[in-house]
Every structure is written in C-alpha cells, then in structure tokens.
N, CA, C and O atoms as a GROMACS GRO file, in nm:
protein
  468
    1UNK      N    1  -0.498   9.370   5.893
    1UNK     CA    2  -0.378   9.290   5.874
    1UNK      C    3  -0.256   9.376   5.900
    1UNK      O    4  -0.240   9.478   5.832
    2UNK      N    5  -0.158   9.337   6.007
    2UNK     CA    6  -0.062   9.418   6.006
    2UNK      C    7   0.083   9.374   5.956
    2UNK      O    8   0.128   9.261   5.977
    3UNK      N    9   0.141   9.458   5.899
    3UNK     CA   10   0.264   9.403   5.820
    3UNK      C   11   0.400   9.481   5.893
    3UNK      O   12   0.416   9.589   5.949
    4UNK      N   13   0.468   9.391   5.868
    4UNK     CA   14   0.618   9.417   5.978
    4UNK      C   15   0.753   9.441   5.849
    4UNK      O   16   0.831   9.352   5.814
    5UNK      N   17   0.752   9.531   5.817
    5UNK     CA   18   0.886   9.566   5.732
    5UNK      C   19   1.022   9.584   5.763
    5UNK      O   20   1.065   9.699   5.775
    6UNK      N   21   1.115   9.457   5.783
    6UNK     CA   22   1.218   9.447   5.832
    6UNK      C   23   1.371   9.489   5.733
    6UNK      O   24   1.381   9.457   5.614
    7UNK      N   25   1.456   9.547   5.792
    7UNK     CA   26   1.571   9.626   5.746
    7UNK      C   27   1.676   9.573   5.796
    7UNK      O   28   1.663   9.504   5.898
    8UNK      N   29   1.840   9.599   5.722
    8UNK     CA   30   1.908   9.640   5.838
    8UNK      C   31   2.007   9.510   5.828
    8UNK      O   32   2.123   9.526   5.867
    9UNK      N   33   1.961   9.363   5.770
    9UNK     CA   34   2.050   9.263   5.787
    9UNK      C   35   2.132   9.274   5.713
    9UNK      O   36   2.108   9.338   5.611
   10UNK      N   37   2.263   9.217   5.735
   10UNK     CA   38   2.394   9.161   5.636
   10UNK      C   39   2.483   9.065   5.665
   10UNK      O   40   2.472   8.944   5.682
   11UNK      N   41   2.568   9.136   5.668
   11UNK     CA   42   2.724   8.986   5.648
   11UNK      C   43   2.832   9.132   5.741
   11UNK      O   44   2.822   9.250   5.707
   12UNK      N   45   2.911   9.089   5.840
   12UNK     CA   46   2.975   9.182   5.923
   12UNK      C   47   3.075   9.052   5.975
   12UNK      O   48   3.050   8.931   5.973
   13UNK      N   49   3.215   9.132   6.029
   13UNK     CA   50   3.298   9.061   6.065
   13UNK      C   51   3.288   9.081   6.216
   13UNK      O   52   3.264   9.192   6.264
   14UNK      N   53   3.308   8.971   6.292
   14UNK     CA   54   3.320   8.984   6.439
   14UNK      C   55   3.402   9.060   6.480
   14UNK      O   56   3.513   9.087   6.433
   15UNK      N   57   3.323   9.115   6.618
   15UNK     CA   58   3.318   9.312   6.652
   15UNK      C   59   3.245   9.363   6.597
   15UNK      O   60   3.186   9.448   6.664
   16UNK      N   61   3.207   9.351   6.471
   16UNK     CA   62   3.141   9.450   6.436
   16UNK      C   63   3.015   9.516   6.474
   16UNK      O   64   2.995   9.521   6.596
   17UNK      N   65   2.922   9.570   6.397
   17UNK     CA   66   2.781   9.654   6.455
   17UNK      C   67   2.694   9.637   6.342
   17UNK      O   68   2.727   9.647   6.224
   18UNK      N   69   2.592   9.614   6.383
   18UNK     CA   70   2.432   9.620   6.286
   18UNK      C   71   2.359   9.685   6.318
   18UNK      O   72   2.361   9.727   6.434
   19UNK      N   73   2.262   9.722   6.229
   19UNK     CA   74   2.118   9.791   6.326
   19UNK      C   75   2.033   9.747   6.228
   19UNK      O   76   2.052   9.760   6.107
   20UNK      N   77   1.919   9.685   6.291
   20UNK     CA   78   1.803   9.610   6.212
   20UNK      C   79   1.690   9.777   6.259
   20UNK      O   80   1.694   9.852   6.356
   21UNK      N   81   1.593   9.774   6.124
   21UNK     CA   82   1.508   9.829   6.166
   21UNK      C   83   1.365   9.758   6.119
   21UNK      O   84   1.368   9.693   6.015
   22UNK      N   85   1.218   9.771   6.208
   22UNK     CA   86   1.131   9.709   6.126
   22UNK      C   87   0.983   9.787   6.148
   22UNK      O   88   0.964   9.820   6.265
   23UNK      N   89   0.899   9.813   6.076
   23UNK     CA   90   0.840   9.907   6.067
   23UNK      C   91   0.718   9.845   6.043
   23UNK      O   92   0.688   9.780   5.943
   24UNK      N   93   0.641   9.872   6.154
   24UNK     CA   94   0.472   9.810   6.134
   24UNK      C   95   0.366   9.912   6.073
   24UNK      O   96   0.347  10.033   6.068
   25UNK      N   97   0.318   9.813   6.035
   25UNK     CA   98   0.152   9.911   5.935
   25UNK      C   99   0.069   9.857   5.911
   25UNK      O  100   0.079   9.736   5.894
   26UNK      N  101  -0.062   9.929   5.900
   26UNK     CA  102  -0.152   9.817   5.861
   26UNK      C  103  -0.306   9.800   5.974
   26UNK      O  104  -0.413   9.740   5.972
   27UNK      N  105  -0.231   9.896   6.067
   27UNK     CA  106  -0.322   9.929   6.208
   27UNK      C  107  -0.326  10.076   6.230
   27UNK      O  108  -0.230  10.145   6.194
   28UNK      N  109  -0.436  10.131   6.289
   28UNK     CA  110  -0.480  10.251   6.320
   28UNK      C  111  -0.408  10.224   6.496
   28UNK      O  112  -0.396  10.329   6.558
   29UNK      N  113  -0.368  10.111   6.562
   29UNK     CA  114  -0.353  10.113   6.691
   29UNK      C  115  -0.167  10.109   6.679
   29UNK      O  116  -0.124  10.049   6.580
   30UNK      N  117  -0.077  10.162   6.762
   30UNK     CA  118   0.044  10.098   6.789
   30UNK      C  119   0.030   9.945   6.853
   30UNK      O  120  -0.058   9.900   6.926
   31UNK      N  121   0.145   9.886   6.802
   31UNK     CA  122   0.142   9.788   6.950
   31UNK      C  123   0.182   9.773   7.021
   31UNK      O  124   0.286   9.835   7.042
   32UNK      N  125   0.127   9.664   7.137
   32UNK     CA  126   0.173   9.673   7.263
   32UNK      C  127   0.326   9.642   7.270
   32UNK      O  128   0.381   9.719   7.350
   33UNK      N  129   0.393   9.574   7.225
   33UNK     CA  130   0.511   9.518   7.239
   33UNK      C  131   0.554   9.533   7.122
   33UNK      O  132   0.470   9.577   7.043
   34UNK      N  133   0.667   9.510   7.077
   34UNK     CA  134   0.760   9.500   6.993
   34UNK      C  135   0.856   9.431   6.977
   34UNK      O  136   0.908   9.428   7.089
   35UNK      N  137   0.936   9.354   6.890
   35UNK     CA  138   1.069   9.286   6.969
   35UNK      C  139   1.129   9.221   6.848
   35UNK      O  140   1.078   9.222   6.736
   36UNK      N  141   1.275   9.148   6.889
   36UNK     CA  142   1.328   9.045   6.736
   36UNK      C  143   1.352   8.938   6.872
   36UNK      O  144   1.389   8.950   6.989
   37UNK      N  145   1.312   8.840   6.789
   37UNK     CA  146   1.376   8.687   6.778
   37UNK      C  147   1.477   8.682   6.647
   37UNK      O  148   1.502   8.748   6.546
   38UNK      N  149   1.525   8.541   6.722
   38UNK     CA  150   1.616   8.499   6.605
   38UNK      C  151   1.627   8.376   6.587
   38UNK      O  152   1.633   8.314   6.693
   39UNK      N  153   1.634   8.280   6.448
   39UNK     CA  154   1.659   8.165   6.469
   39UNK      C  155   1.744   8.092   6.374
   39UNK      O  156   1.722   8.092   6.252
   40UNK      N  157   1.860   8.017   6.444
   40UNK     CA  158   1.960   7.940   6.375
   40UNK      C  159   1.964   7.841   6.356
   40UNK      O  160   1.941   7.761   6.446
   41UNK      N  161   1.996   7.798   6.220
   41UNK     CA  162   1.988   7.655   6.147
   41UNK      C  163   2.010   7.529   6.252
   41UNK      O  164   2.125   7.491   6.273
   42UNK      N  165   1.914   7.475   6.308
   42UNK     CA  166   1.886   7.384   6.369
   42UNK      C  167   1.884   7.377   6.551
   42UNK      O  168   1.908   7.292   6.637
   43UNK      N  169   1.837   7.525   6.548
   43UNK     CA  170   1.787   7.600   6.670
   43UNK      C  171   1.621   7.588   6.683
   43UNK      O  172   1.544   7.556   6.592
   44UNK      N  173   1.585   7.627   6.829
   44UNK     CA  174   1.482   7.680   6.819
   44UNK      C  175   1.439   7.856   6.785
   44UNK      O  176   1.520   7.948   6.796
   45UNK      N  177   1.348   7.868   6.759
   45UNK     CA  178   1.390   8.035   6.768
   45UNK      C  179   1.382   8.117   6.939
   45UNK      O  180   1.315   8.092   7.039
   46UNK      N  181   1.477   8.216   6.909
   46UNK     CA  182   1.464   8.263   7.074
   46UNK      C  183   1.469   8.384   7.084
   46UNK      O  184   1.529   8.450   6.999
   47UNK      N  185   1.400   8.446   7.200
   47UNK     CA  186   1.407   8.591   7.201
   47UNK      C  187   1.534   8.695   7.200
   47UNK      O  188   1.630   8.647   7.260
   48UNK      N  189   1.550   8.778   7.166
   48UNK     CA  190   1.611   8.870   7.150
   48UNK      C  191   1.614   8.973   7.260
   48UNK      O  192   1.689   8.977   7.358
   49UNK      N  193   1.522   9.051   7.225
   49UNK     CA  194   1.515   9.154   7.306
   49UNK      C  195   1.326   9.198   7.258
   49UNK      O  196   1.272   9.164   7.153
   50UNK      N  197   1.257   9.285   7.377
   50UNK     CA  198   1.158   9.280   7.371
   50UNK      C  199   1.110   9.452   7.414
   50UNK      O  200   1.156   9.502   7.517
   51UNK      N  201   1.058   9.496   7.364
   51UNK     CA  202   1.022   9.655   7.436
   51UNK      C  203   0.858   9.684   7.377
   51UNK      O  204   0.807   9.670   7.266
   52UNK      N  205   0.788   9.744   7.544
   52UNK     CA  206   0.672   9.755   7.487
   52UNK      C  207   0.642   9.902   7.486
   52UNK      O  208   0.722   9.986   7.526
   53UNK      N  209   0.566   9.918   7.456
   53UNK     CA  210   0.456  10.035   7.414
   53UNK      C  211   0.536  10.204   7.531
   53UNK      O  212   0.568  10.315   7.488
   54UNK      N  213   0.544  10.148   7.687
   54UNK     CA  214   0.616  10.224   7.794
   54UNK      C  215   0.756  10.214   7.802
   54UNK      O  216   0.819  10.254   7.900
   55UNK      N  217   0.818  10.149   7.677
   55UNK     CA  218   0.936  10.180   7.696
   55UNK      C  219   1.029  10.069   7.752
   55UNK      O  220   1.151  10.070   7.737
   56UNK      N  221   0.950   9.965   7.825
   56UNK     CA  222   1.011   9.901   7.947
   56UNK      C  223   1.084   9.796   7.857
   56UNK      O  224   1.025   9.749   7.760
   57UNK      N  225   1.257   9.744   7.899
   57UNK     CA  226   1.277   9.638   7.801
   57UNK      C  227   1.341   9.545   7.839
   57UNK      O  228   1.403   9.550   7.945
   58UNK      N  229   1.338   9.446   7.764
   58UNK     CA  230   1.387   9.278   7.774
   58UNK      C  231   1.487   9.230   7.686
   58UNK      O  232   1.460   9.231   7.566
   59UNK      N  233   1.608   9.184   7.727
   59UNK     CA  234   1.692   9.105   7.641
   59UNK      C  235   1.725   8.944   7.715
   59UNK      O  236   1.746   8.904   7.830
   60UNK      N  237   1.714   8.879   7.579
   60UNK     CA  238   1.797   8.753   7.578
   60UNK      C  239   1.931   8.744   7.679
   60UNK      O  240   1.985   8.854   7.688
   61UNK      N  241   1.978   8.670   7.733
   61UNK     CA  242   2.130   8.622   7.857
   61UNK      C  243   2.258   8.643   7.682
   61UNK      O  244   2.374   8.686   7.674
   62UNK      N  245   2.199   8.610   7.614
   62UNK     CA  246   2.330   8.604   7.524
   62UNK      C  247   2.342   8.759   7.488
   62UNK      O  248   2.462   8.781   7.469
   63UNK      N  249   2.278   8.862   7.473
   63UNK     CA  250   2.317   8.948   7.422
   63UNK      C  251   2.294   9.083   7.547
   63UNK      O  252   2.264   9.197   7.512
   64UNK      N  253   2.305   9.062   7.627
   64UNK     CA  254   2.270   9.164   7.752
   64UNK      C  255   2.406   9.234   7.731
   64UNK      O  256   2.507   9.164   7.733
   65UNK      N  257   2.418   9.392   7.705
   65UNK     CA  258   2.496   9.456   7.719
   65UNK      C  259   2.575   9.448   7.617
   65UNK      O  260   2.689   9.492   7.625
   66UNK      N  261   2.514   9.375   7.467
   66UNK     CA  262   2.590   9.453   7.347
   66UNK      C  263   2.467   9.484   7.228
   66UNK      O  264   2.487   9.545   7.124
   67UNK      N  265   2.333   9.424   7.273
   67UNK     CA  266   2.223   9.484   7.157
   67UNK      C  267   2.147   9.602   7.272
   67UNK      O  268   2.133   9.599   7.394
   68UNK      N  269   2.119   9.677   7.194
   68UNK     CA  270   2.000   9.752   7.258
   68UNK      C  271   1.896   9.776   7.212
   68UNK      O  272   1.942   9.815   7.104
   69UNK      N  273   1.767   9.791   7.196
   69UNK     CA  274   1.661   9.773   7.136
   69UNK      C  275   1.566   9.935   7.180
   69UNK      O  276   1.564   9.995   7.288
   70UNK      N  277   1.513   9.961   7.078
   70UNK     CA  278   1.452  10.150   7.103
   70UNK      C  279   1.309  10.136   7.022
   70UNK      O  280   1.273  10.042   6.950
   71UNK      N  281   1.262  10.215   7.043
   71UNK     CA  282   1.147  10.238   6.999
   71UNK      C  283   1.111  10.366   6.894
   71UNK      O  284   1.091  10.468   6.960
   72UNK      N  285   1.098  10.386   6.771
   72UNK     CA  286   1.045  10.531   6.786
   72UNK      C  287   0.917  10.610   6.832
   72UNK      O  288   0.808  10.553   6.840
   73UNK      N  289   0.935  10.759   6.865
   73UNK     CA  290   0.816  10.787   6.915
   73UNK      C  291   0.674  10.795   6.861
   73UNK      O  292   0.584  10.847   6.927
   74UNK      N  293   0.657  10.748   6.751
   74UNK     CA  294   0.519  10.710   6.669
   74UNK      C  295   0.533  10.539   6.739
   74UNK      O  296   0.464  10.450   6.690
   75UNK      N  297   0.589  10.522   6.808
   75UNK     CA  298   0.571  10.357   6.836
   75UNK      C  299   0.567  10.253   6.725
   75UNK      O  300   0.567  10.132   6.750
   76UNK      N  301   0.564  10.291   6.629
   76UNK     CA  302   0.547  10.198   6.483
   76UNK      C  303   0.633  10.149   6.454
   76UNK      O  304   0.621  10.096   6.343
   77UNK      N  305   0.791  10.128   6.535
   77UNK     CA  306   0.917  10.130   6.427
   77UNK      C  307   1.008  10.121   6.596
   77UNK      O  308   1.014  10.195   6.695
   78UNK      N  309   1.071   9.981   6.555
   78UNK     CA  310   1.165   9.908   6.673
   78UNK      C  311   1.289   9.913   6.573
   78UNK      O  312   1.302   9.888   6.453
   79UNK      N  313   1.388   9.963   6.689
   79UNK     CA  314   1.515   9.931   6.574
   79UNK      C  315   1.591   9.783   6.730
   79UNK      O  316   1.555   9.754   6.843
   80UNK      N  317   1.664   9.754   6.668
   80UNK     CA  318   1.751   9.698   6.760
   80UNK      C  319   1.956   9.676   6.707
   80UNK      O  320   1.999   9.595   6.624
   81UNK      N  321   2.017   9.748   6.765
   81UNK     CA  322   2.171   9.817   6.808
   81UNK      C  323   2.254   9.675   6.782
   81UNK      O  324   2.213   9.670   6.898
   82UNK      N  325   2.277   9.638   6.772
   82UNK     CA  326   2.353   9.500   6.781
   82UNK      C  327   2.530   9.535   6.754
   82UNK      O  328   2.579   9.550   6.642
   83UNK      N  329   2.583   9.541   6.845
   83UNK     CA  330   2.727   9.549   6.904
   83UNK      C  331   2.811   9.465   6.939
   83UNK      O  332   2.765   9.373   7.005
   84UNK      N  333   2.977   9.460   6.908
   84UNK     CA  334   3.018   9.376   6.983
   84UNK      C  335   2.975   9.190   6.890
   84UNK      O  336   2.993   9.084   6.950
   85UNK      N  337   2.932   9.197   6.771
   85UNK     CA  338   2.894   9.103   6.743
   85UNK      C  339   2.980   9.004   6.724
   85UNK      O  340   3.101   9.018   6.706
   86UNK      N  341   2.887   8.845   6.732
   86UNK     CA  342   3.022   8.728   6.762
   86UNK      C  343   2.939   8.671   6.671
   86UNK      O  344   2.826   8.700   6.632
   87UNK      N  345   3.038   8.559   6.637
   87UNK     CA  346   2.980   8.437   6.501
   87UNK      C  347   2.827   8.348   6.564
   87UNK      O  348   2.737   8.291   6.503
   88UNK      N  349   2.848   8.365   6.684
   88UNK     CA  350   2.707   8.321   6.732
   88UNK      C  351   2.617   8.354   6.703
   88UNK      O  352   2.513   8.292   6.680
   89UNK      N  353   2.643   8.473   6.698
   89UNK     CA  354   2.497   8.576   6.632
   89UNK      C  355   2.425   8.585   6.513
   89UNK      O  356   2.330   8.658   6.486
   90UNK      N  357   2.493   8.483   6.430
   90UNK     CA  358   2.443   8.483   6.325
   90UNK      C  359   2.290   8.366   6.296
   90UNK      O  360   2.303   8.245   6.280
   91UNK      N  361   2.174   8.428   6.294
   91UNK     CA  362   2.079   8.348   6.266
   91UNK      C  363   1.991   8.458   6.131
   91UNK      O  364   2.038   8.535   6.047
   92UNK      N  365   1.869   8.426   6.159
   92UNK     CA  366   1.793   8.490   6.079
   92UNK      C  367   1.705   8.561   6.182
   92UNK      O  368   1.649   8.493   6.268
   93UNK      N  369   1.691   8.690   6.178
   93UNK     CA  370   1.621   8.762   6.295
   93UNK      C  371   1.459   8.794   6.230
   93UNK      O  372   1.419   8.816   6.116
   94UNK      N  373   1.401   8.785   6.344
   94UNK     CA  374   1.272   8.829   6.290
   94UNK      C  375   1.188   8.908   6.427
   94UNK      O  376   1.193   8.874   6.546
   95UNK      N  377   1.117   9.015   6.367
   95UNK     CA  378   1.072   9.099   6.403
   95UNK      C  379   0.879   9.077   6.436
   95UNK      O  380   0.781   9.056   6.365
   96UNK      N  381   0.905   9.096   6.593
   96UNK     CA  382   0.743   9.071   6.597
   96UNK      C  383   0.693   9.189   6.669
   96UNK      O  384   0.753   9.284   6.720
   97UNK      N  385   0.540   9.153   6.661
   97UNK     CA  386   0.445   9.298   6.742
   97UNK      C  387   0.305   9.248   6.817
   97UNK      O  388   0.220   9.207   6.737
   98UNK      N  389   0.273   9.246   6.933
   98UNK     CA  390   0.188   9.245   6.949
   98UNK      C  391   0.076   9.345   6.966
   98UNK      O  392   0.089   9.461   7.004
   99UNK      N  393  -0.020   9.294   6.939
   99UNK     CA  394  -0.135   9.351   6.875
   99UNK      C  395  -0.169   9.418   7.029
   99UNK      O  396  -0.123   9.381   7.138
  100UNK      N  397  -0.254   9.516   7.004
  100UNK     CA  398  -0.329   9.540   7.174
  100UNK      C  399  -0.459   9.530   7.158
  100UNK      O  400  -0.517   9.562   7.054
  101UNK      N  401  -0.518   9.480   7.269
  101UNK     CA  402  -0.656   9.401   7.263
  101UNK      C  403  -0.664   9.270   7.236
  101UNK      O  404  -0.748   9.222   7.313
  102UNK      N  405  -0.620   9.191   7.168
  102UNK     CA  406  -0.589   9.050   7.104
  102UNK      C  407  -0.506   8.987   7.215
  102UNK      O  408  -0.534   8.905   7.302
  103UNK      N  409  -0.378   9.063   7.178
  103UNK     CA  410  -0.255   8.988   7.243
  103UNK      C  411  -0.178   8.933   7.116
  103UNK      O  412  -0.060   8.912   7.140
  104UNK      N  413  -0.221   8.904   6.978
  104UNK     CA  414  -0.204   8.810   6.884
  104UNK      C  415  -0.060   8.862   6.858
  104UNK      O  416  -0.024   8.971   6.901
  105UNK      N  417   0.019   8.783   6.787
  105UNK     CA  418   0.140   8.835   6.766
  105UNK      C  419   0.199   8.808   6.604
  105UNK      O  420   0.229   8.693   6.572
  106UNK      N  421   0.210   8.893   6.530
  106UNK     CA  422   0.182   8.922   6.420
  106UNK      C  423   0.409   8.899   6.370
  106UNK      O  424   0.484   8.970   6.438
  107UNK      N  425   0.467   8.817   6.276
  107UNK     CA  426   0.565   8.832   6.291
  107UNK      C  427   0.647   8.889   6.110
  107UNK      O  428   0.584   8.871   6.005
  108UNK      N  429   0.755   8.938   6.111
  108UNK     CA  430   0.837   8.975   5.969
  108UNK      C  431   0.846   8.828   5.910
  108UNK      O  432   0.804   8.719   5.947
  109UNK      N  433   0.932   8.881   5.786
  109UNK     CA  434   0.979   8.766   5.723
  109UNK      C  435   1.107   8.704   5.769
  109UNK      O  436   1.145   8.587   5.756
  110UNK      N  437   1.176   8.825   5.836
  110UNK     CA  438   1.333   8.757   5.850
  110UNK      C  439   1.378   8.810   5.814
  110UNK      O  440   1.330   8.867   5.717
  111UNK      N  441   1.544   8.851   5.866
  111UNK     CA  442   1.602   8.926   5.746
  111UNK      C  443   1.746   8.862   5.839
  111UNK      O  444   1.754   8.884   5.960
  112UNK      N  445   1.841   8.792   5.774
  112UNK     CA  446   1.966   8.735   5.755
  112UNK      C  447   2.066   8.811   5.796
  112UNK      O  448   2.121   8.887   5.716
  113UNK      N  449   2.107   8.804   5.928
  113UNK     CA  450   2.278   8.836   5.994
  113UNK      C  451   2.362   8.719   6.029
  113UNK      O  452   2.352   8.626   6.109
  114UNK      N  453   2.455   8.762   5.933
  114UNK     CA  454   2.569   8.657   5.924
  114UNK      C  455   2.696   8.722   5.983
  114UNK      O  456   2.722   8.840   5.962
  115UNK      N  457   2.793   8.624   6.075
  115UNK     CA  458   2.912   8.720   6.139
  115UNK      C  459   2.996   8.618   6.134
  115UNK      O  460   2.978   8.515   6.199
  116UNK      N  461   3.110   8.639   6.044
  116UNK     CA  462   3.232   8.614   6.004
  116UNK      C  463   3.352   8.638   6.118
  116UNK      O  464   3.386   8.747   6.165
  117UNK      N  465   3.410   8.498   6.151
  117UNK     CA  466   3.499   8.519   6.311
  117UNK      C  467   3.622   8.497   6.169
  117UNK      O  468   3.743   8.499   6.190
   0.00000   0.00000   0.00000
C-alpha cells in the first residue's frame, strides 16, 4: 500500500508563492511518475504538472511558466514551485504516483490553496 504525504498548502495573496511537498512510502520501488492535480469547487479535476522517474516534465496551459515541479533524488518526494499565483489557482491540490509495473495510480488526500486577489 503506498501512501502519499502531502505538505505545503495555505491561504497567499495574489503574486504570491507556495511550495507543496508530498512524500511517498510504503514501496520498496520509486515511482514511475509523480505529479499534482487540482480540483475546484465545481470543476473537474485537472492536471497540474507531471514528472517521471527521468526527470522528463509536464505542465497544465494554465500554469506553464509560473509552477515548476522537481523531483528529489531518492525519487520519493515531488515538490511543486507555484509562482506568480492568481485567484484561479485556488483549488484543492492533490498529489499522485504511479506505481511501476501496474501503472495503478495511487493518489494524497489534498491539501487546500487558497489565493486572495
């Protein structure tokens, strides 16, 4: 069973900066991918940004060029940079991982960014 320990949310005024961190365990394997979604009260949820195992990464059209998303080098632990933030941004982010071998995708609880224009 792998568990996703998410960090990092609050309440910030537009402009401002966050950094979510979330920390998997629970596996002898890293996983393949890593990433946050986010989803707002009467949204669907949508990707964020996505980075796998090589580093290689993916962001959402809304946030290209103010989140950045990293990896650490135990691979266990995605942070994602969030810059430049606008009242849009405010959903509930959640942190996922896929498994390697499976594919299965294992997700956090959420953790609440709110941005005050």
């Amino acid at each position: 069973q792998v568990q996703l320990a998410e960090s990092g949310g609050g309440w910030v005024q537009a402009g401002g900066s966050l950094r979510l961190s979330c920390a998997a365990s629970g596996s002898i394997f890293s996983p393949n991918a890593m990433g946050w979604y986010r989803q707002a009260p009467g949204n669907q949820r949508e990707k964020v940004a996505r980075i796998t195992i090589r580093d290689e990464t993916e962001y959402g059209d809304s946030v290209k060029g103010r989140f950045t998303i990293s990896r650490a080098n135990a691979k266990d632990t995605v942070y994602l940079q969030m810059n430049s933030l606008k009242a849009e941004d405010t959903a509930v982010y959640y942190c996922m991982a896929v498994r390697p071998g499976t594919g299965e995708i294992d997700w956090g609880q959420g953790t609440q960014v709110t941005v005050s224009s």
